[in-house]
N, C-alpha and C positions, 0 to 999 in steps of 0.2 A: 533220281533214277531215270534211267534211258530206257526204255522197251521197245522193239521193232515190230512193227505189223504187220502181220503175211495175210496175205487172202486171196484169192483170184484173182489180184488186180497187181499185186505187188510179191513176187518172188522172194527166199533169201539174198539173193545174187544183189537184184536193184534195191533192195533194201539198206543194206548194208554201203554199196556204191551212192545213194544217197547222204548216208549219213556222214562218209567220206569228203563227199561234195560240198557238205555243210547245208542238205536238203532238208529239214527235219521237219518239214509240215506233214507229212504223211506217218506220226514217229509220234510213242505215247513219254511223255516226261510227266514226270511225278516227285514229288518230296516224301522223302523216306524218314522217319526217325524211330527208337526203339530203346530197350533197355535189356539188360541180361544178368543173371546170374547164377553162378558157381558155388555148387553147394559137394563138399566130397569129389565124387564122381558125377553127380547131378549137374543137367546145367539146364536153366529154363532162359528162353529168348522170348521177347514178344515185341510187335514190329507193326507199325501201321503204316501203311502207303496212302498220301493222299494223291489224288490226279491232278493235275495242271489244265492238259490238253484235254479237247475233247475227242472223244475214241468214234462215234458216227456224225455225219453233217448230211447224208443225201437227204433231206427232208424229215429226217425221224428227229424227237426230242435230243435234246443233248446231254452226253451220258460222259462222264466221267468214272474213272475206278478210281474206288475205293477199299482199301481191303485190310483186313486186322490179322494179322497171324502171329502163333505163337509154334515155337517150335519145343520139343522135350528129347535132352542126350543123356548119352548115359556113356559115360568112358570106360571101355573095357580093360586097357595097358596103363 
Protein backbone atom coordinates (compact mmCIF):
# COMPACT_ATOMS: atom_id res chain seq x y z
CA UNK A 1 0.00 0.00 0.00
CA UNK A 2 0.96 3.69 -0.90
CA UNK A 3 0.13 6.53 1.64
CA UNK A 4 0.96 10.19 0.92
CA UNK A 5 2.13 12.44 3.65
CA UNK A 6 0.80 15.92 4.22
CA UNK A 7 2.19 18.31 6.87
CA UNK A 8 3.51 21.70 6.66
CA UNK A 9 6.15 20.92 4.70
CA UNK A 10 4.49 18.82 1.94
CA UNK A 11 1.11 19.83 0.32
CA UNK A 12 -1.46 17.54 -1.55
CA UNK A 13 -0.54 19.29 -4.90
CA UNK A 14 3.62 18.25 -4.32
CA UNK A 15 2.76 15.17 -2.93
CA UNK A 16 1.07 13.77 -5.35
CA UNK A 17 3.52 15.55 -8.24
CA UNK A 18 6.23 13.57 -6.39
CA UNK A 19 4.84 10.58 -6.59
CA UNK A 20 4.26 11.28 -10.43
CA UNK A 21 7.99 11.88 -10.58
CA UNK A 22 8.68 8.59 -9.08
CA UNK A 23 9.77 10.70 -5.73
CA UNK A 24 8.73 8.41 -3.04
CA UNK A 25 11.10 9.21 -0.18
CA UNK A 26 8.79 11.55 1.49
CA UNK A 27 5.71 8.64 0.98
CA UNK A 28 4.64 5.96 3.56
CA UNK A 29 4.62 2.30 1.74
CA UNK A 30 3.46 -0.67 3.57
CA UNK A 31 2.42 -4.44 2.93
CA UNK A 32 -1.20 -5.03 3.32
CA UNK A 33 -2.74 -8.54 3.70
CA UNK A 34 -6.10 -9.62 5.25
CA UNK A 35 -8.89 -12.06 5.10
CA UNK A 36 -12.79 -11.71 4.88
CA UNK A 37 -16.00 -13.23 5.20
CA UNK A 38 -19.56 -13.44 4.04
CA UNK A 39 -22.01 -14.84 6.08
CA UNK A 40 -25.94 -14.11 4.66
CA UNK A 41 -25.99 -10.51 4.70
CA UNK A 42 -22.91 -10.34 7.15
CA UNK A 43 -19.63 -9.67 6.03
CA UNK A 44 -16.58 -9.50 8.57
CA UNK A 45 -12.91 -8.11 7.06
CA UNK A 46 -9.88 -8.04 9.10
CA UNK A 47 -6.74 -6.37 7.66
CA UNK A 48 -3.33 -5.74 8.97
CA UNK A 49 -0.89 -3.18 7.47
CA UNK A 50 2.60 -3.55 8.13
CA UNK A 51 5.01 -0.36 7.47
CA UNK A 52 8.03 -0.53 5.35
CA UNK A 53 9.07 3.07 5.44
CA UNK A 54 9.80 5.00 8.24
CA UNK A 55 7.11 7.87 8.89
CA UNK A 56 9.73 10.40 11.23
CA UNK A 57 13.73 10.74 10.80
CA UNK A 58 14.42 14.66 12.06
CA UNK A 59 16.14 13.09 15.02
CA UNK A 60 13.07 11.28 16.83
CA UNK A 61 13.12 7.47 17.20
CA UNK A 62 12.04 5.63 14.18
CA UNK A 63 8.38 4.89 13.97
CA UNK A 64 6.83 2.89 11.64
CA UNK A 65 2.81 2.03 11.17
CA UNK A 66 1.42 -0.55 12.18
CA UNK A 67 -2.24 -1.05 12.21
CA UNK A 68 -4.89 -4.06 12.63
CA UNK A 69 -8.44 -3.36 11.51
CA UNK A 70 -11.39 -5.12 11.18
CA UNK A 71 -14.24 -3.86 9.45
CA UNK A 72 -18.22 -5.17 10.14
CA UNK A 73 -21.15 -4.83 6.97
CA UNK A 74 -24.13 -5.58 6.74
CA UNK A 75 -26.02 -5.62 3.18
CA UNK A 76 -29.28 -3.90 3.15
CA UNK A 77 -30.52 -4.93 -0.88
Amino acid sequence: MFSLILDNKQSIGQATGNVFSGNFKDQAISWQFGAGLDIKKLSIDARYELGLSKLNKDGYPPTKLNLFTIRLGYRIF
